[in-house]
Structure formats: structure tokens, C-alpha cells
C-alpha positions in Angstrom: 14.0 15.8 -11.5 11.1 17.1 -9.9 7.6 16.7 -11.4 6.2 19.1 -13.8 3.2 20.2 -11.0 4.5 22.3 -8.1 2.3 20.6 -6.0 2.7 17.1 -7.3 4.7 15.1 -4.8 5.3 12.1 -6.8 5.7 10.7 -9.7 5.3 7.3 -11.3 7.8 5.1 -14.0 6.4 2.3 -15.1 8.9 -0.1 -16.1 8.8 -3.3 -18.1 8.1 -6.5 -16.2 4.7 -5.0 -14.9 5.4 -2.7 -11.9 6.3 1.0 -11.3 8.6 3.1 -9.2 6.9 5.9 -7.2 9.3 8.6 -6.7 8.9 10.3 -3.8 10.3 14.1 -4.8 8.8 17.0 -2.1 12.1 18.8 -2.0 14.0 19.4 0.7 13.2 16.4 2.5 9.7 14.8 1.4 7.5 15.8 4.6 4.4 14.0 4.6 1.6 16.7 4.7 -1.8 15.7 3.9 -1.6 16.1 -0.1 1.2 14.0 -0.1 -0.7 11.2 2.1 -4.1 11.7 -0.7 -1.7 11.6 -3.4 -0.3 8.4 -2.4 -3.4 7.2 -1.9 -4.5 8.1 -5.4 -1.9 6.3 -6.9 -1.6 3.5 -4.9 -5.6 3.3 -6.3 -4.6 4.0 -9.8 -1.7 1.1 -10.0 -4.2 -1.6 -8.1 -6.4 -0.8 -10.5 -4.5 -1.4 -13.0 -5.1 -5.6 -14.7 -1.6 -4.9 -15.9 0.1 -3.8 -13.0 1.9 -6.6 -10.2 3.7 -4.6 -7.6 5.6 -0.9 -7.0 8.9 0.1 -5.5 8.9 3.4 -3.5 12.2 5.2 -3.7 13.1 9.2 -3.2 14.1 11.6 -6.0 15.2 14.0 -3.7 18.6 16.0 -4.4 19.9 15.1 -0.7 19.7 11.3 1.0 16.5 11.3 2.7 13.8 8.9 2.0 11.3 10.7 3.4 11.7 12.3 7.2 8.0 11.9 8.2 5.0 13.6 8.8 5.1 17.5 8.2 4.9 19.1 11.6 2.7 21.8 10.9 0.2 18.8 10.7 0.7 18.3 13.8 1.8 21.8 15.7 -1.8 22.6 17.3 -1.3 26.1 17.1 -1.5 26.1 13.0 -4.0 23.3 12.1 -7.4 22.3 13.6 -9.2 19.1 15.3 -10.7 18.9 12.1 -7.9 18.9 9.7 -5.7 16.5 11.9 -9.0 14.4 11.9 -8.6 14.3 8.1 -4.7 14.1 8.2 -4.5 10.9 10.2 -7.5 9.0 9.3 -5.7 9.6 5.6 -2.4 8.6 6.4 -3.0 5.9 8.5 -5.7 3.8 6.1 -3.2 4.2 3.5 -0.5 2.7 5.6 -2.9 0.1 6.2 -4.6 -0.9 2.2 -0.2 -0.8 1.7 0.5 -3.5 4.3 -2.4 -5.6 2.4 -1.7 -4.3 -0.6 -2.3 -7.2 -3.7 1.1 -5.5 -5.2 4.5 -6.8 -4.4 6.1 -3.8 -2.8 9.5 -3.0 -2.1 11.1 0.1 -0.4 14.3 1.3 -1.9 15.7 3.5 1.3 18.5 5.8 0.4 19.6 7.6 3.0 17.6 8.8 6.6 14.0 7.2 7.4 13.1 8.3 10.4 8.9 7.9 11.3 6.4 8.0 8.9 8.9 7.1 6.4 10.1 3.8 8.7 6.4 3.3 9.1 5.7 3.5 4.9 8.7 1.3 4.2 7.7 -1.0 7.3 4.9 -1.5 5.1 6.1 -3.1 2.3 7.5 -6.5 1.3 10.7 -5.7 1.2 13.3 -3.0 2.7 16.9 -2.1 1.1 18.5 0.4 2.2 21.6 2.4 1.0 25.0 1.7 3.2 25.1 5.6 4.7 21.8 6.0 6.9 19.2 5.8 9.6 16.1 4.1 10.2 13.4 3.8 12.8 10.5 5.0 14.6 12.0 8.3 16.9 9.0 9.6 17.7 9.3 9.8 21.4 12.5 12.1 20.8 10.4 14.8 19.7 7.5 14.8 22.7 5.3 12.7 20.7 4.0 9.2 21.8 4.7 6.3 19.2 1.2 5.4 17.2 -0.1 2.7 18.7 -0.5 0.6 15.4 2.8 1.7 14.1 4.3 0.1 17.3 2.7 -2.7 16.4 4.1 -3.5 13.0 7.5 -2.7 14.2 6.5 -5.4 17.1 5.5 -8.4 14.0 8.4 -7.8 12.1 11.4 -7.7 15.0 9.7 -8.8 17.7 8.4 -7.4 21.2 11.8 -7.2 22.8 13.9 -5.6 20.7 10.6 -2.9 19.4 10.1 -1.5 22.7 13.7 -0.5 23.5 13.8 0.9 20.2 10.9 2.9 20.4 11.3 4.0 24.2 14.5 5.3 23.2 13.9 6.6 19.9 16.8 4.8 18.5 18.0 5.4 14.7 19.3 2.5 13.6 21.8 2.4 11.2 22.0 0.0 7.6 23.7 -3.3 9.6 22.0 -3.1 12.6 18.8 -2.8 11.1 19.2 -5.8 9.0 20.4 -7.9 11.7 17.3 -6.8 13.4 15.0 -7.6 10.6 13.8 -3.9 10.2 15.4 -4.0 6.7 16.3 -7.1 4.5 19.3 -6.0 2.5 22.0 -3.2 2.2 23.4 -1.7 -1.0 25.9 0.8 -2.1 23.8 4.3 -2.7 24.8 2.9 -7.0 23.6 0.0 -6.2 20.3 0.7 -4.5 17.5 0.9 -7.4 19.3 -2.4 -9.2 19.2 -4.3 -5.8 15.6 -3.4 -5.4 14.7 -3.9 -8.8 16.4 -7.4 -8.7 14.2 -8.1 -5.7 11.0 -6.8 -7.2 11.7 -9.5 -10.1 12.7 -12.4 -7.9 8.9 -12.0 -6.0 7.4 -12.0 -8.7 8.1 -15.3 -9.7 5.8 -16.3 -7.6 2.2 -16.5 -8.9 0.2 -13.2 -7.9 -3.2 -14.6 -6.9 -1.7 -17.4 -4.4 0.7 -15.3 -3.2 -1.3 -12.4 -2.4 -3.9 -14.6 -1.1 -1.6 -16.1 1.6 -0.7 -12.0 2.4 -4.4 -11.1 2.8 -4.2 -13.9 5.4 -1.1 -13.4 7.1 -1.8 -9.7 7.8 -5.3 -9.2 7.0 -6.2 -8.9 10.8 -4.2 -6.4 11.5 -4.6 -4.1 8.8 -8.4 -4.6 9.8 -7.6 -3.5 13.3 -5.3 -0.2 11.9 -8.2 1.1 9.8 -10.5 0.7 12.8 -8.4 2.0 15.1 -7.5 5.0 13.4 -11.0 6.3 14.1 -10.7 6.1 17.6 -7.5 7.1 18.0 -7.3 10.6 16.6 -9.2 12.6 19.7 -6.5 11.0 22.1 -4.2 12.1 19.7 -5.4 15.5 18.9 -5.9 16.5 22.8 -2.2 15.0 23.5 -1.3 17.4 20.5 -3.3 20.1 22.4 -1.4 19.6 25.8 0.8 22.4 27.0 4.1 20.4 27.5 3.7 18.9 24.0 3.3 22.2 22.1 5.8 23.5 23.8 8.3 20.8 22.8 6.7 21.1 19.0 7.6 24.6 18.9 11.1 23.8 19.8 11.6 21.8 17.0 10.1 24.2 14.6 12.4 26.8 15.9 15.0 24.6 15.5 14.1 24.5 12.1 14.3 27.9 11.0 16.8 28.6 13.3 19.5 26.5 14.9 19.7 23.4 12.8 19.7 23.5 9.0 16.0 23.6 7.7 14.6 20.4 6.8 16.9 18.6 9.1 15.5 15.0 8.4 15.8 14.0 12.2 13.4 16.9 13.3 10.8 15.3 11.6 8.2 13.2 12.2 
């Protein structure tokens, strides 16, 4: 079911056993504008908060099998934003991806169905990835005329390696449910029944684990990085905004957005970013 608020894009279930779902549920296909960035953001400050809290699982509540397809293009589509609004769009987005890799939460994304960009990136971001059996992940950014994020390159980088990242994101390959696992892009597989229970059993087994020493060795392990995202995210957005501005990548933007309302179904999850 949808939330209650039109322009509420989530909504949150706590369950017993001290953690929450975060349903991800901006129909058709959960494009990432900049409300639904802030409201993550909120919430992911409103469970951290919380003494009582100990990790969330992000999963979609859409009627159709799409995590989420990414960023919403008109973020991104020169034409109908600003300097000043991408500013605020990616600086937003990208030091939430950050605090979530650092997170003190155990965090698990339940993936049902596509995951192309932004959304491989949030679920890239968590502890742990299961994915339904029918699907596509991975970073196809390039596809689409835009360069991959330089940071979001990176993480796919620690958790697969060098080798295998760059021909994945070169290419903009999709990977499906197996060969994302074998990669290490995902840790487990489930039937599209199955998905929240496998997910839920692997939120429970984690925790076992005593939260201060285990999210003390996570601040460690990835710390750095997330350090080095936040930072970089202030530097980065000109070059990304006057790449955005460029002729040949407007013109390839406006393709897809035709595409959109025209050729291809609207809300095609693989037009997104």
C-alpha cells in the first residue's frame, strides 16, 4: 500500500527484534528525486537516533518489481533544473549514501526485481544484498551518456574488485541474480516469496553480534572512504553539472526522456538513472 501523504515516499515498520523496514513506495518505479534523497535522509536520522533501534532493511512496496531505477532524470536534464538545485540534489544524495555505508545500523537490502544505478549504489551500501531470482543489477550509467560517479565506482571497486568493476561499468552491464552473486555484488538469491523472510533471517543472524564492537570495527573498515565521498561530493558537482550542461549529453538526456513518454513504456526502470 502506498503511504497516506502523496508526497511521502517511504514508509517505515518497525518490527520486533529492534529494526525496521523502509519501504520504498514512489509509484511507478521509485525515481530518486530530491525529496526522496531528504526523506531518506530524515529517516535514516530518526532510526539512528533511536537507543532502541539496531539496524534497517530497505525493500520496495511498489506494485511492479523494481527496487528502485535511480535518480529521477529531470534532476539531471539541464534544460528543467538549475546549477543550484543539482548542487543541492547531489551534495544530498551522495552524503546520504555515504552516513549509510558508515551507518552504526546493520543494514540489509531486500532487492526484488531491477536495480539499476542509484538503487545498485543504495543497496551497494548496505551490509547485506538479497535479491529476488527474476532481475538486474548494476551500475549502467554510461548507457545513458552519463559518466559513472567517481565514488560510486569506487565502492563497486571494494566490494568486487578492480577487474571485474571496470568492465562492468565501461559497459554498463546489468547483471542478473547468479552472476551477481558469484561476483560478490549481492550475497544471496531468493524466490520473489521468499525475499523479505531471507532478508529478515539475515538481519537476525547479524545481529548476534554485539552492536558496539561490531560497528566499531565498520567505522574502521570503511570510515576512510565514506570520509573521502562526503568530501568529494563538494568538488565534484561543477564537473558534474557542466558535463550535464554539454550539448552531446543533453541531447542523449532528451532521448531518454522521449523515450519515456513515447517509445518505451513510461517508467521503464532501465531508462533510469
Amino acid at each position: 500500500m502506498p503511504p497516506p501523504d502523496a508526497d511521502a515516499f517511504l514508509r517505515v515498520e518497525r518490527r520486533k527484534g529492534a529494526y525496521a523496514l523502509v519501504v520504498l513506495c514512489r509509484e511507478p518505479v521509485n525515481t530518486m528525486n530530491l525529496s526522496f534523497w531528504q526523506q531518506l535522509t530524515a529517516v535514516l536520522d530518526e532510526l539512528e537516533a533511536d537507543p532502541a533501534m539496531r539496524g534497517i532493511i530497505f525493500c520496495s512496496g511498489l506494485r511492479r518489481d523494481v527496487f528502485t531505477a535511480g535518480n529521477d532524470i529531470n534532476e539531471l536534464y539541464a534544460p528543467l533544473t538549475s546549477h543550484e538545485r543539482y548542487r543541492e540534489f547531489w551534495l544530498v544524495s551522495n552524503r546520504f549514501l555515504a552516513r549509510l555505508y558508515t551507518s552504526p545500523l546493520v543494514t540489509v537490502a531486500a532487492i526484488r526485481g531491477a536495480c539499476p544505478a542509484g538503487g545498485c549504489c543504495l543497496s551497494m551500501c548496505c551490509d547485506y544484498r538479497v535479491m529476488t531470482e527474476s532481475g538486474s543489477i548494476g551500475l549502467n550509467e554510461v548507457a545513458l551518456g552519463i559518466s559513472v560517479p567517481k565514488m560510486w565506482a569506487g565502492l563497486m571497486m571494494r566490494l568486487i574488485g578492480t577487474g571485474p568493476a571496470e568492465k562492468l561499468l565501461q559497459f554498463a552491464v546489468m547483471l542478473q541474480p547468479g552472476e551477481a552473486k558469484e561476483l560478490g555484488l549481492i550475497d544471496d538469491v531468493a524466490s520473489k516469496e521468499g525475499l523479505m523472510a531471507a532478508a529478515e533471517q539475515a538481519m537476525r543472524q547479524m545481529l548476534k553480534s554485539p552492536d558496539f564492537s561490531r560497528a566499531d570495527t565498520k567505522s574502521k573498515l570503511r570510515g576512510d572512504f565514506a570520509a573521502e565521498w562526503a568530501r568529494y561530493a563538494e568538488t565534484e558537482v561543477d564537473g558534474a553539472w557542466e558535463l550535464l550542461s554539454s550539448g552531446p549529453v543533453k541531447a542523449q538526456l532528451a532521448g531518454v526522456l522521449e523515450r519515456l513518454s513515447g517509445g518505451k513504456k513510461k517508467g521503464d526502470p532501465q531508462s533510469r538513472l
